[in-house]
C-alpha positions in Angstrom: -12.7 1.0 -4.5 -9.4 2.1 -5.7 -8.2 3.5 -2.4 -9.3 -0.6 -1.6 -7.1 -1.7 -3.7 -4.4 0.1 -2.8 -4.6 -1.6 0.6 -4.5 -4.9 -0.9 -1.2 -4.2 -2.6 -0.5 -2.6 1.0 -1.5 -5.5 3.0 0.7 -7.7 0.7 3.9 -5.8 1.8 2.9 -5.8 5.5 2.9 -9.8 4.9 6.7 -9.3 3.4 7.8 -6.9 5.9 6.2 -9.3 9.1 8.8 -11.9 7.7 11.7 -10.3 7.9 10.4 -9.1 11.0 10.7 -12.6 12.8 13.9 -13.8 10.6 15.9 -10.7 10.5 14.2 -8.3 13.0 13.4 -5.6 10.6 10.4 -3.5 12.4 9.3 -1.6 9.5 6.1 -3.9 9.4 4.2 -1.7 12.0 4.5 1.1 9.3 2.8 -0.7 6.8 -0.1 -2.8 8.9 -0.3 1.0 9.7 -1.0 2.2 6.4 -2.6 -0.8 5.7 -5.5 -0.4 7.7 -5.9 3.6 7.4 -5.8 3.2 3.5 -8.7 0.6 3.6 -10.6 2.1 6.3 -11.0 5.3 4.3 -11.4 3.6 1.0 -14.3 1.6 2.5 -15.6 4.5 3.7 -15.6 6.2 0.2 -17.0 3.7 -1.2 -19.8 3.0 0.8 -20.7 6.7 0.6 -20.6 6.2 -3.2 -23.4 3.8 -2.9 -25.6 5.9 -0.6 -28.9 8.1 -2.1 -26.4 11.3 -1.6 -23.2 9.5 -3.1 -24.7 8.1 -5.8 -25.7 10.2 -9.5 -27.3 9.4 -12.1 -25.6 10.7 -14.7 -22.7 9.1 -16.4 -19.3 10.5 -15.8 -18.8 13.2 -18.3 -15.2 13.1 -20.2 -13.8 16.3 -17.8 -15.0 14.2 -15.0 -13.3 11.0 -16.0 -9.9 12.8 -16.4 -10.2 14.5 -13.1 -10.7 11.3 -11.7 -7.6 9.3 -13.5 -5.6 12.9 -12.0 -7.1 12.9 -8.5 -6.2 9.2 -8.3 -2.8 9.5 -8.8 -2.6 12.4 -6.0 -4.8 10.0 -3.5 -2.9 7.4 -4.1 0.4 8.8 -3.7 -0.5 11.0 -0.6 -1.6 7.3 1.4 1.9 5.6 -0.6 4.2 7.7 1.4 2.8 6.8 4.7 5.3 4.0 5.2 8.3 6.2 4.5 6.9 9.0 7.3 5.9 6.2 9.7 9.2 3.9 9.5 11.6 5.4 12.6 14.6 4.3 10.7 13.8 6.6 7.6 14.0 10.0 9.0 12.4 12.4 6.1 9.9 15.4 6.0 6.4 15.3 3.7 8.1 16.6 0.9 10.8 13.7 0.5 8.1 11.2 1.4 5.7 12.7 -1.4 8.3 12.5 -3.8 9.6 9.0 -3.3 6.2 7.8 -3.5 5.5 9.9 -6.9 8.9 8.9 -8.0 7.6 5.4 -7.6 4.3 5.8 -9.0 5.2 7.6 -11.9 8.1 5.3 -13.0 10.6 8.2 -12.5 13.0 6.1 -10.0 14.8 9.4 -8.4 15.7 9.0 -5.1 16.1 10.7 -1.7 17.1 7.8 0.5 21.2 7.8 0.3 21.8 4.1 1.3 19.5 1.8 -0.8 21.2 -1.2 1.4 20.2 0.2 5.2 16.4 -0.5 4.4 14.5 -3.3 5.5 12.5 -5.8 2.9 9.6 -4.4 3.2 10.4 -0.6 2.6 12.7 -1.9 -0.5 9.7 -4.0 -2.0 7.2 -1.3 -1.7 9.1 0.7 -3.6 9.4 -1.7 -6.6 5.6 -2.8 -6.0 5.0 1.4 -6.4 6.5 1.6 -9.6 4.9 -2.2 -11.2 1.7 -0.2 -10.4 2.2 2.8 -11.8 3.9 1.0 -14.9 0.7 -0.4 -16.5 -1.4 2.2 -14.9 -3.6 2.6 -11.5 -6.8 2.9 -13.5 -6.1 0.2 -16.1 -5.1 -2.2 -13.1 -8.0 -1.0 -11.0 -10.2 -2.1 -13.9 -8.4 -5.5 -14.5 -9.2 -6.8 -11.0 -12.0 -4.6 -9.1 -15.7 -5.8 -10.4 -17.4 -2.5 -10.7 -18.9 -1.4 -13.8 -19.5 1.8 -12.8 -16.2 2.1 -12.8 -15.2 1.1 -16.3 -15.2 4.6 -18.4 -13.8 4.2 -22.0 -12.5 7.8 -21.5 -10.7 7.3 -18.0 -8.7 4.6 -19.6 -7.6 7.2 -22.6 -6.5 9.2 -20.2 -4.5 7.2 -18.6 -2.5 5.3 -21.0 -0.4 7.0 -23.1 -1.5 7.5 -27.0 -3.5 9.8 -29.5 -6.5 7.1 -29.3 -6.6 3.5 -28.1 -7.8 0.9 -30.3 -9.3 -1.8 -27.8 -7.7 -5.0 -28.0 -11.4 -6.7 -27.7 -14.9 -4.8 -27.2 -15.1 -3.9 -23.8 -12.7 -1.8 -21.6 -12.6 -4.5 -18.5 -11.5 -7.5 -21.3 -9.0 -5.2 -22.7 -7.4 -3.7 -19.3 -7.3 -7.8 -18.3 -5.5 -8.7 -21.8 -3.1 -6.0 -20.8 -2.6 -6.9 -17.0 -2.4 -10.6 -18.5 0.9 -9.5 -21.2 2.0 -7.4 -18.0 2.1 -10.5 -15.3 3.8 -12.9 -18.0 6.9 -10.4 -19.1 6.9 -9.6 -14.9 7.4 -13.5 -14.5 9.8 -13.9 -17.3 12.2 -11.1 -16.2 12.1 -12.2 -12.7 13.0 -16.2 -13.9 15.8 -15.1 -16.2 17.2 -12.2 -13.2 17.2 -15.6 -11.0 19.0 -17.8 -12.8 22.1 -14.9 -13.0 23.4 -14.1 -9.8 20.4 -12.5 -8.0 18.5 -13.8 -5.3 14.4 -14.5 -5.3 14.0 -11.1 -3.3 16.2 -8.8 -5.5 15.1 -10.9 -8.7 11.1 -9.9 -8.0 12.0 -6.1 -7.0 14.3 -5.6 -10.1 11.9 -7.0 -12.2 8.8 -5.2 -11.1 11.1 -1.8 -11.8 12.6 -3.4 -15.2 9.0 -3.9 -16.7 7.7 -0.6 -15.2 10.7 0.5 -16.7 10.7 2.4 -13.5 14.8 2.4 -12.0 14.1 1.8 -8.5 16.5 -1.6 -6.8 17.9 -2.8 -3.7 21.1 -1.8 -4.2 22.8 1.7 -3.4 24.8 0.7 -7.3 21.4 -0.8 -8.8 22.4 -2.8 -11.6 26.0 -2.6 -11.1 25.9 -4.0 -7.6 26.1 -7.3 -9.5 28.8 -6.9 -11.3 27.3 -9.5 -13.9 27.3 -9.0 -17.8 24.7 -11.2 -18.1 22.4 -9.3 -16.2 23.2 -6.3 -17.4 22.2 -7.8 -20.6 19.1 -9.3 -19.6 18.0 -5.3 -18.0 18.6 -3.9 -21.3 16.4 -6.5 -23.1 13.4 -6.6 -20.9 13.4 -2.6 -20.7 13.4 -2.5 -24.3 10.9 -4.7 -24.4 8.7 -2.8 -22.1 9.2 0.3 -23.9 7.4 -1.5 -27.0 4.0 -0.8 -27.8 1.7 -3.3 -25.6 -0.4 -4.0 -28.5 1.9 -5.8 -30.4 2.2 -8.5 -27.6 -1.3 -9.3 -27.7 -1.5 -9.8 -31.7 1.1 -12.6 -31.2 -0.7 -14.2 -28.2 -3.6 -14.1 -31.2 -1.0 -15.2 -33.9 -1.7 -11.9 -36.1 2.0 -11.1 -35.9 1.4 -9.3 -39.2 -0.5 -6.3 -37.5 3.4 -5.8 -35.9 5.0 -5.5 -38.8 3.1 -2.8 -39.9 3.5 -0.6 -37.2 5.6 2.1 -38.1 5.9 3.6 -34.1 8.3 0.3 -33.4 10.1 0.4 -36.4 11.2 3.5 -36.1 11.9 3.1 -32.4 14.0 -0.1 -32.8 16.1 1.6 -35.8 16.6 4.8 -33.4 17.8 2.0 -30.5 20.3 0.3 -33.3 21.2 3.8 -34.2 22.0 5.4 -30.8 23.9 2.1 -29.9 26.0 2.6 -33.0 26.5 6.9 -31.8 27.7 5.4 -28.7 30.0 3.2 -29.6 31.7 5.6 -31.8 31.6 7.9 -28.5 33.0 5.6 -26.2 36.1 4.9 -28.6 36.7 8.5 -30.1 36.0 11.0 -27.5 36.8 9.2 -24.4 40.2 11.3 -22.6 41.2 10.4 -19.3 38.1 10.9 -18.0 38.3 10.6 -13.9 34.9 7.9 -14.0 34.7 3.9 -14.7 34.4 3.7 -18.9 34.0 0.7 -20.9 37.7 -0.1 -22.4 37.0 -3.3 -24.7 35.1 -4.0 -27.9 32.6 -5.6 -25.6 32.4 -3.8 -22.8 31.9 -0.3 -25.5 28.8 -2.2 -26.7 27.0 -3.3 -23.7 28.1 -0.1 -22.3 26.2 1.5 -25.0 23.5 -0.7 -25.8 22.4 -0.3 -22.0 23.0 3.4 -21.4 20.5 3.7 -24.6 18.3 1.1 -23.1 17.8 2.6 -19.9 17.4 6.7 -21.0 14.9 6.0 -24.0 13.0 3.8 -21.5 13.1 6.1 -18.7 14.0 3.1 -16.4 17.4 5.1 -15.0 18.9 1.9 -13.7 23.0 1.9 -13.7 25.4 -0.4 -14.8 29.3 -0.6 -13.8 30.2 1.8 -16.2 27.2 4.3 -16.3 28.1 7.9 -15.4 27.7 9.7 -18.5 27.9 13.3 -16.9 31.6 12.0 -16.4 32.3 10.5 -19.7 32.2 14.7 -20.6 29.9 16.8 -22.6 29.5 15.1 -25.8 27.7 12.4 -24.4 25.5 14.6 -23.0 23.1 15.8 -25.8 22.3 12.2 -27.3 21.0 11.6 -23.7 18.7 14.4 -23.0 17.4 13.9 -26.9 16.6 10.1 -25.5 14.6 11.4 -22.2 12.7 13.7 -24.3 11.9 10.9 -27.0 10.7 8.2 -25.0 9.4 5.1 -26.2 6.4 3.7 -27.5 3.2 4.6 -26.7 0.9 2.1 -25.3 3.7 1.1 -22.9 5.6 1.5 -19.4 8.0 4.1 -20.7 8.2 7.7 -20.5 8.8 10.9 -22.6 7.3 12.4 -25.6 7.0 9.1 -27.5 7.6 8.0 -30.5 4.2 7.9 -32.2 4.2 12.0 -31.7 7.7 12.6 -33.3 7.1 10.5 -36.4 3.7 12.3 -36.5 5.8 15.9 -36.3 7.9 14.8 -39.3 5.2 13.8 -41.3 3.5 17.1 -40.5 6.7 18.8 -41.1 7.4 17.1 -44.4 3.2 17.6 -45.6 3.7 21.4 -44.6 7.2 21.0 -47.2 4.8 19.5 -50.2 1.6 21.8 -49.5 4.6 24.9 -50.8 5.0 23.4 -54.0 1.4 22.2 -54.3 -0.4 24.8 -52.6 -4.0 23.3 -53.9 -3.6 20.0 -53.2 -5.3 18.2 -50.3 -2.4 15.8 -48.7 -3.5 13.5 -45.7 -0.8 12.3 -42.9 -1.0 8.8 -42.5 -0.1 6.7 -39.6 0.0 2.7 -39.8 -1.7 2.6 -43.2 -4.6 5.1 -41.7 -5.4 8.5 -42.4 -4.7 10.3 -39.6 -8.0 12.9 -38.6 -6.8 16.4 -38.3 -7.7 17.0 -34.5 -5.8 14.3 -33.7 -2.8 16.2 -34.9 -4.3 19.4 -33.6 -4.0 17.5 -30.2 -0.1 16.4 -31.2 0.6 20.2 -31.7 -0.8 21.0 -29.1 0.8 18.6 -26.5 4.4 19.8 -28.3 3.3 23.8 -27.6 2.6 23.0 -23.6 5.8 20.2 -23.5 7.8 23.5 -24.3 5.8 26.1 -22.3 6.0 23.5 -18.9 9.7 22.5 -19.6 10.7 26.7 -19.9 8.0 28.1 -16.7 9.3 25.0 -14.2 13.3 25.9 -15.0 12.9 29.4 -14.2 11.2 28.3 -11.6 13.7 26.1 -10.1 16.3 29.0 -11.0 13.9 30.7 -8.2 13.7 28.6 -5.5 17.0 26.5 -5.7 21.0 27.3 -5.8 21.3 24.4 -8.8 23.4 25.6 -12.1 20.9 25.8 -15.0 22.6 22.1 -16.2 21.2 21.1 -13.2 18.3 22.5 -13.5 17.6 21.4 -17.4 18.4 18.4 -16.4 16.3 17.6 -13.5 13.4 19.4 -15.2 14.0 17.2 -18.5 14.0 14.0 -16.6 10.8 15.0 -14.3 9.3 15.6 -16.9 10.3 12.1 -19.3 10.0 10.1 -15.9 13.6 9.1 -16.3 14.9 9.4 -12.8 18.8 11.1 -13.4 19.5 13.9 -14.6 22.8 16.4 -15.1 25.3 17.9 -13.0 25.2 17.5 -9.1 21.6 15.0 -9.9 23.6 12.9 -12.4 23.4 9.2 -12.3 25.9 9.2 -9.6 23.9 11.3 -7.0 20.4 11.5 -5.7 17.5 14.2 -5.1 18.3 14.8 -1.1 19.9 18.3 -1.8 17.0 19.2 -4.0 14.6 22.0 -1.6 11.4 21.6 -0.5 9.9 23.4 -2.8 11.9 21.7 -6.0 10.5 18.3 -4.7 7.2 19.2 -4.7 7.5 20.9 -8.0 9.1 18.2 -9.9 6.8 15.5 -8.3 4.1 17.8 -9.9 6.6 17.1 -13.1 6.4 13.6 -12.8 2.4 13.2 -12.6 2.4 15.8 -15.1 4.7 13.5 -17.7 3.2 10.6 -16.8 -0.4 11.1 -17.6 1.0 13.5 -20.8 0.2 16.9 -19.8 -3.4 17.3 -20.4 -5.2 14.6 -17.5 -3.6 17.0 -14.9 -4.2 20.3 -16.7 -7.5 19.9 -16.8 -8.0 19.8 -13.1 -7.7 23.4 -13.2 -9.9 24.1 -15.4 -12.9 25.4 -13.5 -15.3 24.3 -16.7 -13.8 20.6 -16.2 -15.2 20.7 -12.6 -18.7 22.1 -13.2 -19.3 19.6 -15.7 
């Protein structure tokens, strides 16, 4: 059913792309009536095998089974994504580049490999937006918002999908909660695209620049993404709706219920929001002390330093990667650097589009940090870690160490392996493996903001797509896969 669904979304671009067929001539709408049809074929085909004596089990899905379904799906559906890009004739690119647009899309990353955004038709240009609106809220969680199967409907393949130490459902059952979430999704999709219209986009470029803004994704129809408008009002409007995506989901639905006190007590968006106000006010100070004839476009008014800022900060901590006219921060020189790999490895909130480590997990390290400081002077005393007024349960912080251990084990194995198989300088490389990794989309050095992933090998493409699955569904829905144990269960 979810390869089935896939071909609805599918069969909605064909639609697109067979417009501009017959008012602009664009032919790209073979590609995808192609795809169309294999992706539904085959998904009707699973899923009438899945209702067969031989397909069908009795047991439920165990919990290793339910993640290395979420992990599969992401895999499956990015391997029939890319068919568009390989069967287009006006986009000439291998399996590799094809793979990783399509899990650059997916996973909200928003790296490239296609050098001229503007010499693709409609239909090729939406897809890509559509990829990353998906992979925003989630395949699973959307799969369980609109496809009627029960069967379907696991508690623990929703966990694994959306990012979080545990999910408190927003009503009873999973389908009502993945439809409340689909429902918050839709509305901030259709408010973005309203206030990108009324600025000086068109309908088109308003509804692909707002399915990336709320995926907090990056991808656009313009070679200069943001910039290409040349609009401070837009720019302003970006930075508003990505931070607003990279806000934890919940809180949305206690104000459609008028319970707007459960927000203020959430300490995850507090803290985020004061790190934003912070960062802003680091980059201001930036921007006016250690700016020296740099040879890039830098904000030079009081104004233009703060939007400057206030976007740049929006768009790393969200992992969106869009660009604004002034927006190349490998150019501004060094010290600009640090804050911004700090803000792809933070992230935002849980229980929302953006990427990285997230905030929940760093407030959950200090607190550790600072019980571990207490437990020295009190040695017998039993402290707790709370979290939003609870006490947090001691696996769960386990499972917080944990993730931190592997975040540093991946990010050090996968640069010495790119050291290995490409000719990038170790900037590069960090960088690229940071932003994989946080879902960001650029990076340092020669895959800054102001190029793209073509010169990136084979073999790098395919490892940092692995990245970008990897630091989507948080490290441990894809490491179980190879587990052996996880697939005998």
């Amino acid at each position: 059913m979810l390869l089935v669904m896939e071909s609805l979304f599918l069969g909605t671009i064909s639609l697109v792309a067979l417009y501009y067929h017959y008012t602009q001539g664009e032919q790209d709408w073979k590609a995808f009536a192609i795809t169309t049809a294999i992706t539904f074929v085959c998904g009707a085909i699973l899923t009438a095998y899945g209702h067969t004596d031989i397909g069908r089990t009795e047991k439920q899905l165990s919990r290793g089974g339910a993640f290395i379904v979420v992990g599969l799906t992401w895999v499956v559906f990015s391997l029939f994504g890319m068919l568009p890009f390989i069967l287009y004739e006006g986009l000439d690119v291998d399996i590799s580049s094809a793979y990783f647009e399509t899990m650059s899309g997916f996973s909200t990353m928003g790296a490239t490999i296609i050098p001229d955004i503007e010499a693709m038709p409609h239909g090729i240009l939406m897809w890509r937006s559509m990829m990353q609106w998906m992979g925003g809220l989630g395949i699973v969680v959307f799969s369980f918002a609109m496809l009627p199967v029960k069967d379907m409907k696991n508690s623990t393949m929703f966990i694994a999908e959306m990012s979080g130490l545990t999910i408190h459902r927003l009503q009873p059952k999973i389908g009502a909660t993945s439809r409340r979430l689909l429902l918050i999704y839709l509305i901030l999709t259709i408010c973005c695209t309203l206030m990108y219209w009324v600025g000086p986009m068109g309908l088109f470029d308003a509804v692909c620049f707002s399915f990336s803004t709320i995926a907090t994704g990056g991808f656009g129809t313009h070679t200069a993404s943001i910039g290409y408008f040349h609009s401070t009002y837009i720019e302003y409007v970006c930075a508003t709706f990505m931070l607003i995506s990279s806000l934890n989901f919940g809180i949305y639905y206690y104000l459609s219920i008028r319970r707007g006190r459960e927000c203020l007590k959430n300490e995850e968006v507090k803290a985020f929001l004061l790190t934003v106000m912070g960062l802003v006010a680091v980059f201001c100070l930036l921007f006016r002390f250690s700016m020296h004839d740099v040879g890039v476009r830098a904000p030079e008014t009081g104004e233009e330093i703060f939007r400057t800022s206030l976007f740049h900060v929006a768009t790393i901590i969200s992992s969106s990667g869009f660009q604004a006219e002034c927006y190349d921060y490998v150019g501004w020189g060094i010290p600009f650097w640090m804050p911004t790999i700090m803000m792809m490895i933070l992230g935002g909130c849980t229980v929302s589009t953006a990427g990285g480590m997230k905030m929940m997990r760093v407030l959950i390290y200090l607190k550790y940090a600072m019980r571990e400081f207490r437990t020295f002077l009190h040695p017998h005393a039993v402290i707790g870690i709370k979290f939003n007024g609870r006490v947090i349960h001691d696996r769960h912080i386990h499972r917080v160490i944990s993730y931190l251990v592997l975040y540093v084990f991946i990010l050090i194995f996968s640069c010495v392996a790119m050291t290995l198989i490409t000719d990038f300088d170790l900037t590069t490389i960090f960088g690229a493996v940071v932003s994989s990794f946080g879902n960001t989309g650029p990076a340092l050095g020669s895959l800054g903001p102001a190029d793209n992933f073509v010169a990136v090998p084979a073999a790098g493409k395919w490892l940092l797509s692995f990245l970008m699955v990897v630091g989507r569904l948080e490290i441990f829905t894809v490491l179980i896969l190879f587990m052996p144990k996880a697939w005998r269960l």
